[in-house]
C-alpha positions in Angstrom: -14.1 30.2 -68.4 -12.0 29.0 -65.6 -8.2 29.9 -63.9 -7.0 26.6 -62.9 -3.8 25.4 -61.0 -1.7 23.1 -63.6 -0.2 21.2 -60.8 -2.9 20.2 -58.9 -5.7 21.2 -61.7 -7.2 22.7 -58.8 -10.0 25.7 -59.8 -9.0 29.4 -58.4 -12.1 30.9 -60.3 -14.8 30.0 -63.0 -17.2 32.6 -64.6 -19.8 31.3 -67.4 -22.4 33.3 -68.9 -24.3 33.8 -72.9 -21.6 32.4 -75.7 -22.7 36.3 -77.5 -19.9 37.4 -74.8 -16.1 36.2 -76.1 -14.0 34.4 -74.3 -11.2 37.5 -73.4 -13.9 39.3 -71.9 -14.9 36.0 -69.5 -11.2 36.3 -68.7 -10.8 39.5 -67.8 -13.3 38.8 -64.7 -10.8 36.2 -63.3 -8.0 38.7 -63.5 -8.5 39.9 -59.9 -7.4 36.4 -59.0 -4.2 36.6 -60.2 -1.1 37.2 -58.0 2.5 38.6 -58.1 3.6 34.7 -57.5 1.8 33.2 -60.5 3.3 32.5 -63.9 0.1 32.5 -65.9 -0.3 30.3 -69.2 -2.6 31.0 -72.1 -3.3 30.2 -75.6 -3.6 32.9 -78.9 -7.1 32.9 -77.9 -5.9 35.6 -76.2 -3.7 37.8 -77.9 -4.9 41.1 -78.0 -3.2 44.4 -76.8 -6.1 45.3 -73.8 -6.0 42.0 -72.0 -2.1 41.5 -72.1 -1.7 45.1 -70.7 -4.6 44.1 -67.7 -2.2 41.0 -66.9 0.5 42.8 -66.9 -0.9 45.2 -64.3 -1.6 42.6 -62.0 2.1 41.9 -61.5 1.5 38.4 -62.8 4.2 37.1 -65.0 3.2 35.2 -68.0 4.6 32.9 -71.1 1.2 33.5 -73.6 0.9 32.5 -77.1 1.0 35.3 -79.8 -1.0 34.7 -83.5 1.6 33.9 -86.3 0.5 36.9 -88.0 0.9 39.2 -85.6 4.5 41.8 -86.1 6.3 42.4 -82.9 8.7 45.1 -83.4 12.9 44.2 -82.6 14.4 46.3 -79.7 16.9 44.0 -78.9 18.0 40.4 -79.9 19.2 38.1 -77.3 22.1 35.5 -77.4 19.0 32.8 -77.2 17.3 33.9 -80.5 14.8 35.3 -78.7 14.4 39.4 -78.8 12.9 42.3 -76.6 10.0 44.2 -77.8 6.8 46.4 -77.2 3.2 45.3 -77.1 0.5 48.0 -75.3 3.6 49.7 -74.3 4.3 47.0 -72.0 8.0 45.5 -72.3 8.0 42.1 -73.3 10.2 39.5 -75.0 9.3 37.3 -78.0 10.2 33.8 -78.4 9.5 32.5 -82.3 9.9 28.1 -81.5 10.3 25.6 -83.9 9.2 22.5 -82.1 9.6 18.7 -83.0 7.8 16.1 -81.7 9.6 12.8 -82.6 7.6 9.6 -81.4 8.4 6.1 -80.6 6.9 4.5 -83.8 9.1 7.1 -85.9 6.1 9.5 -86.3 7.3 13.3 -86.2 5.4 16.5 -85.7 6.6 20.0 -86.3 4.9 23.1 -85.5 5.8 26.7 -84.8 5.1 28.8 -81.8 5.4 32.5 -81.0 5.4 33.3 -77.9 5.4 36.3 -75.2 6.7 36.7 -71.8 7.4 39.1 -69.3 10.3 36.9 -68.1 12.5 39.3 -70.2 15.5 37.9 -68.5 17.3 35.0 -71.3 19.9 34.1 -68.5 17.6 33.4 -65.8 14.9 32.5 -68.3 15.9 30.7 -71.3 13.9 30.3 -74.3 13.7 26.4 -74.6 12.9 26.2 -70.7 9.8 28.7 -71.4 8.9 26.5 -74.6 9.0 23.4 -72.5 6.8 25.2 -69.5 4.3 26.5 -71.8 3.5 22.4 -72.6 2.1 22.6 -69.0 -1.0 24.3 -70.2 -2.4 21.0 -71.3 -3.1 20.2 -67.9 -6.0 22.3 -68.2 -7.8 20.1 -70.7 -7.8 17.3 -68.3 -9.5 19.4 -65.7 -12.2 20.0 -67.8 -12.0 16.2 -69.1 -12.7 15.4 -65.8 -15.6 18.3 -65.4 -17.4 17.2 -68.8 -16.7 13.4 -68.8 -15.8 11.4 -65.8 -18.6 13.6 -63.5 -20.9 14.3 -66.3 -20.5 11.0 -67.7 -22.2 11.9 -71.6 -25.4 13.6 -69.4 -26.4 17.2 -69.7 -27.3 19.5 -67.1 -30.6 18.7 -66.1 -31.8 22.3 -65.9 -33.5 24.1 -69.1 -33.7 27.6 -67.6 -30.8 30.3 -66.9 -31.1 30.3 -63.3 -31.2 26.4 -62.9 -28.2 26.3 -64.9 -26.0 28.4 -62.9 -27.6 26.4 -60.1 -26.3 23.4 -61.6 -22.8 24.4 -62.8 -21.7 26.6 -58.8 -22.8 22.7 -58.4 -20.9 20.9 -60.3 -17.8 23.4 -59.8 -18.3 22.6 -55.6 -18.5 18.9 -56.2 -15.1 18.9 -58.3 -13.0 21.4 -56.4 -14.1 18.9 -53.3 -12.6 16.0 -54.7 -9.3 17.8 -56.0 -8.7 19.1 -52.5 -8.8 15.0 -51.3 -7.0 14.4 -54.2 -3.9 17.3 -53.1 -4.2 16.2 -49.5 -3.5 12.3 -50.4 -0.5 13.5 -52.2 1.2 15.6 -49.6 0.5 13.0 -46.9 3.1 10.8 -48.9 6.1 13.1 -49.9 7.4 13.1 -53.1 4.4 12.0 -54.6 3.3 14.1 -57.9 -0.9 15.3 -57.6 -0.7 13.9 -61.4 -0.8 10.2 -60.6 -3.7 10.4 -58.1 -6.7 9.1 -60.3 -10.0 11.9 -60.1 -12.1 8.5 -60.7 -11.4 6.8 -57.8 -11.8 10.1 -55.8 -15.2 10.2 -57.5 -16.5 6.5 -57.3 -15.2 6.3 -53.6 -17.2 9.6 -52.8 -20.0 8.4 -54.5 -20.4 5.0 -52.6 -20.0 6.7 -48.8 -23.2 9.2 -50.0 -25.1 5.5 -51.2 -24.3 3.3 -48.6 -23.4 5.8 -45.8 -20.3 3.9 -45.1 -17.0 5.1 -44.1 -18.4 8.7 -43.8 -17.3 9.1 -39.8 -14.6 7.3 -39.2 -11.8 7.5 -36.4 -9.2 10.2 -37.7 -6.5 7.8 -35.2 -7.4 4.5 -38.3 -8.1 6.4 -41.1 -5.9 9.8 -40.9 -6.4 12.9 -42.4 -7.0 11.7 -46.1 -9.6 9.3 -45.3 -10.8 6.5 -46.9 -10.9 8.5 -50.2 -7.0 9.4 -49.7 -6.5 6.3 -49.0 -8.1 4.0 -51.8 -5.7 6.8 -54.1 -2.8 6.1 -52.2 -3.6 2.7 -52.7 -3.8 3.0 -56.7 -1.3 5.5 -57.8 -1.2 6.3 -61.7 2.1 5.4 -63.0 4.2 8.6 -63.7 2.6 10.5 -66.5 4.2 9.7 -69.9 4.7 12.3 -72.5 1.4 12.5 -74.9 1.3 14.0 -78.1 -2.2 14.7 -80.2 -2.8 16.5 -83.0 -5.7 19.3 -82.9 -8.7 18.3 -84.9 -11.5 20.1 -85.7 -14.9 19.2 -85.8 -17.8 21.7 -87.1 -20.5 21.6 -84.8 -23.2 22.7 -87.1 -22.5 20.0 -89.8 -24.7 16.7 -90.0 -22.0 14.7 -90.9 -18.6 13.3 -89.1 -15.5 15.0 -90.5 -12.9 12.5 -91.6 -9.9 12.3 -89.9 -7.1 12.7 -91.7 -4.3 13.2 -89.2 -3.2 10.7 -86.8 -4.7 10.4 -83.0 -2.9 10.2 -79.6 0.4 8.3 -79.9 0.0 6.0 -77.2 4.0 5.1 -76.9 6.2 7.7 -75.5 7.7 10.1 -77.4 11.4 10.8 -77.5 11.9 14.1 -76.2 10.4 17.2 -77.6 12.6 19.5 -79.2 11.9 23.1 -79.0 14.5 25.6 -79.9 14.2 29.5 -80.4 14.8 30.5 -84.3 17.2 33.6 -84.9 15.7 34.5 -88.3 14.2 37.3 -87.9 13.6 38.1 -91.4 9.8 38.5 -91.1 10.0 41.4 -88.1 10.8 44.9 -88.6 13.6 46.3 -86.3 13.6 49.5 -85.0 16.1 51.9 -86.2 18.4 52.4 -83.6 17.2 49.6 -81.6 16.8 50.3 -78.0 19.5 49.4 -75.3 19.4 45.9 -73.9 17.4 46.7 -69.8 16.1 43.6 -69.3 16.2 44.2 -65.1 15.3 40.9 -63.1 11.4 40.0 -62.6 10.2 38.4 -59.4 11.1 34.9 -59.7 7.3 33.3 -59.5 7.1 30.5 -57.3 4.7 27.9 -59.2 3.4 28.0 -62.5 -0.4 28.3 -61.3 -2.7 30.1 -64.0 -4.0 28.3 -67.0 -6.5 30.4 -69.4 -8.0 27.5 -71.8 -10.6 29.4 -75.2 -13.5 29.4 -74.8 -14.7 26.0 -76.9 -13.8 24.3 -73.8 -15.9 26.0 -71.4 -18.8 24.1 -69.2 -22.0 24.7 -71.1 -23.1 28.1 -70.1 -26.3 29.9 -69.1 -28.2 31.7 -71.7 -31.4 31.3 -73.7 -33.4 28.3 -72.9 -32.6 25.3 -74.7 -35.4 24.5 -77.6 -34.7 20.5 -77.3 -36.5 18.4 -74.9 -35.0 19.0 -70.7 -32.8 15.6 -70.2 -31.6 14.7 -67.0 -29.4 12.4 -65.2 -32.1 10.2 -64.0 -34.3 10.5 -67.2 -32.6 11.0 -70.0 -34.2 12.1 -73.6 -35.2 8.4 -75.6 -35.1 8.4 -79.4 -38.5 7.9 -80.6 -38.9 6.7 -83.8 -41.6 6.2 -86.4 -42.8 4.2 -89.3 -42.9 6.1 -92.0 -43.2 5.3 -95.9 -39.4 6.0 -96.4 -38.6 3.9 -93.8 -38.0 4.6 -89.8 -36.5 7.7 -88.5 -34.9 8.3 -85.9 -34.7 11.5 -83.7 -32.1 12.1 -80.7 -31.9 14.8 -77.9 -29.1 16.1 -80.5 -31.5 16.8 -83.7 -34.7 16.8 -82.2 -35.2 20.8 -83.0 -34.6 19.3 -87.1 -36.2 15.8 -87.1 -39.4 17.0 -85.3 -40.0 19.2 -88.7 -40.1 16.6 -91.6 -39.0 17.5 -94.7 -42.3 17.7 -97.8 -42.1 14.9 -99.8 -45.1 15.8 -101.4 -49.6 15.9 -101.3 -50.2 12.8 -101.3 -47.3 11.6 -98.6 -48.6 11.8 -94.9 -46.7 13.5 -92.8 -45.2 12.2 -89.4 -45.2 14.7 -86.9 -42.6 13.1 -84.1 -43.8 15.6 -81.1 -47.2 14.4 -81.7 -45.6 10.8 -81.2 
């Protein structure tokens, strides 16, 4: 579980551990890292009563994302559709948004999202502004993109033993903050520029080349300034300025043998018009309270940048627990498939089924068996 920065997708704190421990109790240990300037973003992961009232007590505001089925009772209704309400005894406001996603190729998508803020202000605050901002915990996915794919690159941790693998994710964790902080530094050094179109894989192949060919690793801070020659080979191939994405969530069971089919469409990869997100008034499925209370909505803090991003817990790093019952890979070594020649034919055995293929099914007395671990 980590709270990342969605402007720079910079970490402020990780915490891993067994998956028997869920993912709003990971959470809660990051909570001391929040701040009265933060504007923290999470999914309906987290809805639940305790760990909305521990946010709240750290002074942190927050746009978070409510189940469907969850009934909010109706203080007061606002002029933006919106309405005030009481969750933990903590005074909140409740946005219900319809949202449309219409995209280049005439594709649309429509979904609905409740959600709850402290920002109980609808002048300063309006709803379709908080719907908009609460896109921005995407960026959090592509930190984690760049933790599982580009660094990992499809390898596992090479570690089969709890204490190796915390070993190996504090490393992993120190490796990408490093290159985020080059990343942030190369974009201030040229104002105006947005930390989104500095590429992480030319901060990573560039750091990677000065640690093989020690080259470029001291160099004169009056030729190469402050950024370096990694700043520099960013600077020197900026992203284009990010277009609006839109993907639908697909789920895939872990557990089963077989690929699910996919039955919705993938990333659009033309631009989107833009989306349209507006607060519904129909508050039909809510039960008031009878006299509602007086509208004292007050005026929060105004937070300064929306830092905090709370992803579930699917998307963690693989975490420390148990040791693994398939075969230790590594990055230098990685697990072959071995494969044998049996009488129904070859099979084949990955560092993804070993624990089932090493245990072959009976297909009768007078078959031989193949034992692959013996092979």
């Amino acid at each position: 579980m980590t709270l990342v920065e969605t402007g720079t997708r910079a970490l402020l704190g990780a915490v891993f551990g067994p998956t028997a421990e869920g993912a709003t109790s990971y959470a809660s240990r990051l909570l001391h890292l929040l701040r009265p300037d933060m504007l923290v973003l999470w999914d309906k992961g987290f809805d639940g009563n305790d760990f909305l009232a521990s946010v709240t007590a750290t002074r942190a505001q927050f746009p978070g994302r409510l189940r469907s089925n969850r009934h909010t009772p109706v203080l007061t209704c606002l002029a933006d559709g919106s309405y005030l309400s009481v969750i933990a005894a903590e005074k909140v406001r409740v946005i219900d948004a319809n949202i449309t996603v219409t995209c280049a190729d005439g594709t649309v998508f429509t979904g609905s999202y409740r959600l709850v803020t402290t920002l109980t202000d609808a002048g300063r605050y309006p709803a379709a502004v908080l719907v908009g901002l609460y896109h921005q915990r995407w960026e959090h996915e592509s930190a984690y993109y760049a933790l599982r794919h580009t660094i990992m690159n499809g390898r596992v941790l090479r570690s089969g033993d709890p204490a190796g693998v915390e070993q190996d994710m504090w490393a992993l964790f120190t490796l990408y903050q490093a290159l985020r902080t080059m990343m942030v530094e190369a974009a201030e050094s040229l104002p105006g520029t947005d930390p989104d179109r500095c590429c992480f894989t030319i901060a990573l192949k560039t750091a990677r080349d000065q640690v093989v060919q020690a080259a470029a690793v001291i160099t004169d801070p009056a030729d190469a300034g402050r950024v370096g020659l990694i700043g520099h080979r960013i600077l020197a191939r900026l992203l284009p300025p990010r277009r609006q994405r839109v993907s639908t969530r697909k789920v895939k069971s872990p557990m089963s043998r077989y690929s699910t089919a996919m039955t919705t469409a993938g990333p659009i990869p033309a631009a989107p018009s833009p989306v349209s997100a507006s607060a519904s008034s129909n508050l039909a499925n809510h039960t008031p309270n009878s006299p509602p209370s007086p509208a004292t909505t007050g005026t929060p803090p105004t937070p300064t940048a929306a830092t905090g991003s709370l992803a579930s817990s699917r998307k963690t790093p693989p975490a420390s627990g148990a040791p693994a019952t398939s075969p230790p890979t590594s990055a230098t070594s990685p697990w072959r498939p071995c494969t044998d020649s049996s009488p129904d034919g070859p099979r084949v055995a990955s560092s993804t089924n070993w624990a089932r293929a090493s245990t072959p099914p009976q297909h009768g007395p007078q078959q031989a068996l193949h034992d692959l671990r013996k092979r």
